[in-house]
Structure formats: structure tokens, C-alpha cells
C-alpha positions in Angstrom: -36.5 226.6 217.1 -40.0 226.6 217.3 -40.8 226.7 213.6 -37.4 224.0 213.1 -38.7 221.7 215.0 -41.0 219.3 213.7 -40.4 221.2 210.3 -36.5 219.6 209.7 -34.5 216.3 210.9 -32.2 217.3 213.3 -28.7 216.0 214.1 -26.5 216.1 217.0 -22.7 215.3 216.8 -20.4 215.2 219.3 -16.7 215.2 218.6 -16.1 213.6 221.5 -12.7 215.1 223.4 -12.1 217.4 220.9 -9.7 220.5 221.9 -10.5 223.8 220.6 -7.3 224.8 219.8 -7.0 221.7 218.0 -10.3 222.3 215.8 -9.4 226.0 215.5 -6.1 225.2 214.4 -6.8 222.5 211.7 -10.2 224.5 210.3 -7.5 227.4 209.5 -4.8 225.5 208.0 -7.7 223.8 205.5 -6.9 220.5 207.1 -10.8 219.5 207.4 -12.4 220.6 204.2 -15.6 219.0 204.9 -16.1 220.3 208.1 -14.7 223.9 208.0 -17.1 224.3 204.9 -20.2 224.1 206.7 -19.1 226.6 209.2 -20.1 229.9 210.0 -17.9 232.1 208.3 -15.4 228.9 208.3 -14.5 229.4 211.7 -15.5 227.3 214.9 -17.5 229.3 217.7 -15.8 229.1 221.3 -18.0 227.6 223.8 -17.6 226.0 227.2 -18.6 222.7 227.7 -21.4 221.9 230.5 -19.3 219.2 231.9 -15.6 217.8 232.0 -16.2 214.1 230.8 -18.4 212.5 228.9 -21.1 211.1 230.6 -22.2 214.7 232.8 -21.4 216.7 229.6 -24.1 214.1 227.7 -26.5 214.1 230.5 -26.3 218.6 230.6 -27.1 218.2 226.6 -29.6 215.7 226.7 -31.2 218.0 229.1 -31.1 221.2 226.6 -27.8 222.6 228.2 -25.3 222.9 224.9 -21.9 224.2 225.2 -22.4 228.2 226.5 -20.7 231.1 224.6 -17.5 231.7 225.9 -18.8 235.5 226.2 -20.7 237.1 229.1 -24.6 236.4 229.2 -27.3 235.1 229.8 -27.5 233.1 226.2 -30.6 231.9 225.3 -30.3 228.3 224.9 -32.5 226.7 221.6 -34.0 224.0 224.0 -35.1 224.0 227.4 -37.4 221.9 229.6 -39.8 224.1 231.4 -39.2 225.6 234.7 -40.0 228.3 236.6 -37.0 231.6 236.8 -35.3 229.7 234.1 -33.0 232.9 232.7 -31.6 231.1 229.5 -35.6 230.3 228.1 -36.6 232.9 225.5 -39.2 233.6 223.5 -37.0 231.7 220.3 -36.3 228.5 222.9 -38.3 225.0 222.1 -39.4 224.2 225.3 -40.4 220.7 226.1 -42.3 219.2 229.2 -40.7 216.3 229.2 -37.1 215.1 231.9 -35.1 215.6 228.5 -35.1 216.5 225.6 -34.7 213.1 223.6 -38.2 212.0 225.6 -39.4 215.8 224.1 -38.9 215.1 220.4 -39.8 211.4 220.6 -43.2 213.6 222.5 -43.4 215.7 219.0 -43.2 212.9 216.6 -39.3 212.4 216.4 -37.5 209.0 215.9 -34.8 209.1 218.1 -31.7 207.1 217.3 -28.3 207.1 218.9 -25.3 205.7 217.7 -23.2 205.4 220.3 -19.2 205.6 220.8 -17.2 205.7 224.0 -18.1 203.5 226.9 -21.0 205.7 228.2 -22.8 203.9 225.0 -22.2 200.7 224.6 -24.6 199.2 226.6 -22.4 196.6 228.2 -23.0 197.4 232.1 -25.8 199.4 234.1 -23.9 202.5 233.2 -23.4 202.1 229.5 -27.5 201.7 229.2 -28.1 205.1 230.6 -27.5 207.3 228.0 -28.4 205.1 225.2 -31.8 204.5 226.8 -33.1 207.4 226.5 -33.5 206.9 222.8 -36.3 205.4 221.0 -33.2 202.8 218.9 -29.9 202.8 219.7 -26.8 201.2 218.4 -23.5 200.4 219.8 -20.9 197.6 218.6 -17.1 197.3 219.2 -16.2 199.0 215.7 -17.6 202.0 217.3 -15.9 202.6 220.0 -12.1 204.0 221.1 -10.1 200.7 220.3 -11.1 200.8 216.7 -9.1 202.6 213.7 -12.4 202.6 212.1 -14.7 203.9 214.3 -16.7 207.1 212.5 -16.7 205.3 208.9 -18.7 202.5 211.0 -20.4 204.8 212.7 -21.4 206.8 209.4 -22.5 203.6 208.1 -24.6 202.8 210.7 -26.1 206.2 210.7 -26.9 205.9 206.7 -28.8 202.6 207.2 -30.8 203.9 209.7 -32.2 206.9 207.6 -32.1 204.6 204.6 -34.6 202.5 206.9 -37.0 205.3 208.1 -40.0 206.4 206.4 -39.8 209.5 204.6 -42.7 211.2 206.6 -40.9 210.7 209.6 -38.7 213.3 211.3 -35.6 212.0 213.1 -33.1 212.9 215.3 -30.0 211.5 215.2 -27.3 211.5 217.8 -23.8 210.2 217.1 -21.2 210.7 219.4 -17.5 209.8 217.5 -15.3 208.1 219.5 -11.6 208.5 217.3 -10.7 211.8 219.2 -10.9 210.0 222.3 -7.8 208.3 223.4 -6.2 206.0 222.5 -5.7 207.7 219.1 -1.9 207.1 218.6 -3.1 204.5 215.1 -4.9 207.8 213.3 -1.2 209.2 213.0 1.7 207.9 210.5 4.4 207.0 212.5 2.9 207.0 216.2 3.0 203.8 218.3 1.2 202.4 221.1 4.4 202.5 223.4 4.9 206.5 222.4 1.3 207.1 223.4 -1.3 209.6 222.4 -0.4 213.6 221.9 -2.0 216.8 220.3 -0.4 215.2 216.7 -2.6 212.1 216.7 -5.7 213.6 218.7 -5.4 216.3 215.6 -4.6 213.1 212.8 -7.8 211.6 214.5 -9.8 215.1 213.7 -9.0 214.4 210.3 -9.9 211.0 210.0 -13.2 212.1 211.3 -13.3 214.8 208.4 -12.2 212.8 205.5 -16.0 210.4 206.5 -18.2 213.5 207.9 -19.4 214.5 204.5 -21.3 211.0 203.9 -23.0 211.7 207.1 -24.3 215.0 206.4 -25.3 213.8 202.7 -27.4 211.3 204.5 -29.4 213.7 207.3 -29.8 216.1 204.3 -31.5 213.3 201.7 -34.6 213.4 202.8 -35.5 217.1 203.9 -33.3 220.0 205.6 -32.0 219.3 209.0 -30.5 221.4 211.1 -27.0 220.3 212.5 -25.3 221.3 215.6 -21.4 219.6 215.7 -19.3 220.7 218.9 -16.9 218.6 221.2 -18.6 217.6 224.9 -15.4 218.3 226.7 -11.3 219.0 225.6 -8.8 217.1 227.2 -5.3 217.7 228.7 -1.6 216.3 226.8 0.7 217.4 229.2 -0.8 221.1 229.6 0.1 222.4 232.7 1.6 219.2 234.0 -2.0 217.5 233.3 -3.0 214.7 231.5 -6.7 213.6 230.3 -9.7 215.1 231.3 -12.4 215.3 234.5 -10.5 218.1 235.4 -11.1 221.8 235.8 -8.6 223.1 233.1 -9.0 225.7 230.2 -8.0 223.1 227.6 -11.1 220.7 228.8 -13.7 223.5 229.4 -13.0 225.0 226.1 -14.9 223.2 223.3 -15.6 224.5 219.4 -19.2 224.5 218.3 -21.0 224.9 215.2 -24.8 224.7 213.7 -25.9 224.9 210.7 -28.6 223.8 208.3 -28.0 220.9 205.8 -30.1 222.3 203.0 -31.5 219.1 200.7 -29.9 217.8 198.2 -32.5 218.9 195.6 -32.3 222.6 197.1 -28.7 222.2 196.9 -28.7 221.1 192.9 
């Protein structure tokens, strides 16, 4: 990481409430295309998320905690603020000496930029600014978020506007967290309804709606020069599983999240 950054763009994308078994499930039945091409060995890595809802998980990532391998440790992590006894901080880790790591690539020359998705983004109370502050730009309207059918192709187009915008000298990070896994998600399915509710069908019809736009996003982060892209889910959620319903609770299906990175080589390297 200390040769990436400043060197590539970087993107991170969070599924947000995306099961594992759910990702695992559709990458191996060739249901997302776009997505299961870009990963290692076409398969989703298993990782456990550093929180159970959205807004701790965000605030854990933000802070250089990504989703841990499932397996035993310690696992170096690829950022890290410095502190003393830190066991994850190697001698590969970007370390930043800054509260987060937003503030710690803004620090190195970064434009940060959020695009925003659930509630925890969209800057309508005290709460909503939290997150979203800690960017450099942000963006967050009501196409984006959980209500709308629409929501990543907005998002996407937000996203290609704002590197479309930036100067080509300037290295960005982008965060988008997609909002269509979260519930309600019934409208991504044929068939569902409102009054039947979300399940594993539509939270999996949503993955694919999500799939079906990704592809213009990564053509966008990788116009300009190679960036390196990490994609995971901040937290599962629960339909039904073990008489439990939603998430913010310590179940297998909610602490389980996929992961993936990967570099987005340039379109001209790509040619």
C-alpha cells in the first residue's frame, strides 16, 4: 500500500447489507457477470464485518479496520492510523497520522468524495452529517437512497460526473456506499409486493440490479489511471434465520460479509 497510494485512485464500495451466502451464491451461478469477473479467482473472500449496522461498521472502515479474514490471525490490515502495540500494522500497511483515514488521504493529496446511500448519508439530521463529513465533497439526494428502484444507476451517475469533473493530475478516492441491498428491496424482484415484504429472493434480485450498473462505475475510476478497488458488504442481515429478522445483531448471517480487491487496470492498458 505504500507504493499504491498516491501512485493509483482508489475506490471503496460498500454493498451495503449484503449476505455472503447471497454473494457467494449468485457469483457461482454466473448471475453477476460484472462483478464475479473482477474477482480473485471468481470467487468472493469470507470476511467478518467490524460492525453489525451500518453506521459502526462505516466508522471501523473509515478508521482502517476492513472486514477481517474469516481465518485465524493476526491479518495485516492495508491501512492503519499509527499507534503504539498495534498487532495488525506491518511493514506493507499505509499508515496515516491522521483520526481516519479519509483525513489521511485528503493529508496525501487525495480528493475525497462520498456518495452517499442509506440514512447514515444523507445529511438530513446531526447524524446523517457524520459520516459524510469526513469527506472533502459529498453527495446525497433521495434517488440514492433505500426507497428508490434506482438507486446505484443514480449513484453511478453521480460518481462518473464527479471524476468527469476532477483534474487529471489529481488522485481521488471515492467512496460509494449502494443502498438497493438494503431493505426495503421487495421492487428489485418480478413479482414481489410491498405487502409480501423483503426476503433472500429480492435482497439477491437487488445484488443483481447492482451488477447489471457496476461495470460503468469501474470504467469510470479506471479512465483516468489504475485504481485499486476494494468491494465487500459492511454487515449481512437476518430473513427469518434463526427466528431473526434484520440486522444490529450478533448472528453468523450479519457478521459474515464477502470481500474483494482488485486493481482496475486503465483503459489504455486494458486495449
Amino acid at each position: 500500500m505504500n507504493e499504491v497510494v498516491g501512485r493509483d485512485d482508489l475506490l471503496l464500495l460498500t454493498l451495503d447489507t449484503l449476505r455472503h451466502d447471497v454473494a457467494v451464491r449468485l457469483a457461482a451461478e454466473g448471475r453477476i457477470p460484472h462483478l464475479a469477473r473482477h474477482l480473485p479467482g471468481g470467487v468472493w473472500e469470507r470476511r467478518h464485518a467490524p460492525g453489525s449496522f451500518t453506521y459502526a461498521s462505516h466508522q471501523a472502515m473509515f478508521a482502517g479496520f476492513l472486514p477481517t479474514p474469516a481465518g485465524p490471525g493476526p491479518h495485516p490490515r492495508l491501512f492503519a492510523a499509527r499507534f503504539e502495540g498495534s498487532e495488525t500494522t506491518a511493514g506493507r500497511t499505509w499508515v496515516f497520522d491522521t483520526p481516519d483515514l479519509v483525513s489521511g488521504l485528503a493529508g496525501a493529496g487525495y480528493r475525497t468524495v462520498c456518495v452517499g446511500g442509506v440514512g447514515f448519508f444523507n445529511k438530513r439530521t446531526p447524524l446523517g452529517c457524520v459520516l459524510p463529513g469526513m469527506f472533502q465533497e459529498s453527495h446525497w439526494e433521495p434517488e440514492f437512497g433505500v426507497a428508490s428502484p434506482t438507486s446505484f444507476e443514480a449513484q453511478v451517475a453521480c460518481a462518473e460526473r464527479v471524476v468527469a469533473a476532477l483534474p487529471r493530475d489529481r488522485r481521488l478516492f471515492l467512496f460509494v456506499n449502494a443502498s438497493a441491498l438494503h431493505q426495503p428491496n421487495w421492487f428489485h424482484r418480478d413479482g414481489a409486493s410491498a405487502s409480501a415484504g423483503d426476503s433472500w429472493e429480492t435482497h439477491a434480485a437487488a445484488l443483481e440490479y447492482v451488477d447489471r450498473h457496476v461495470g460503468r462505475l469501474f470504467d469510470a475510476m479506471r479512465a483516468r489511471r489504475r485504481c485499486l478497488a476494494i468491494v465487500c458488504s459492511d454487515h449481512g442481515t437476518t430473513y427469518g434465520d434463526d427466528g431473526y429478522t434484520g440486522h444490529r445483531l450478533a448472528h453468523d448471517a450479519v457478521w459474515t460479509v464477502p470481500y474483494a480487491q482488485f486493481f482496475l487496470e486503465p483503459k489504455e492498458a486494458v486495449r
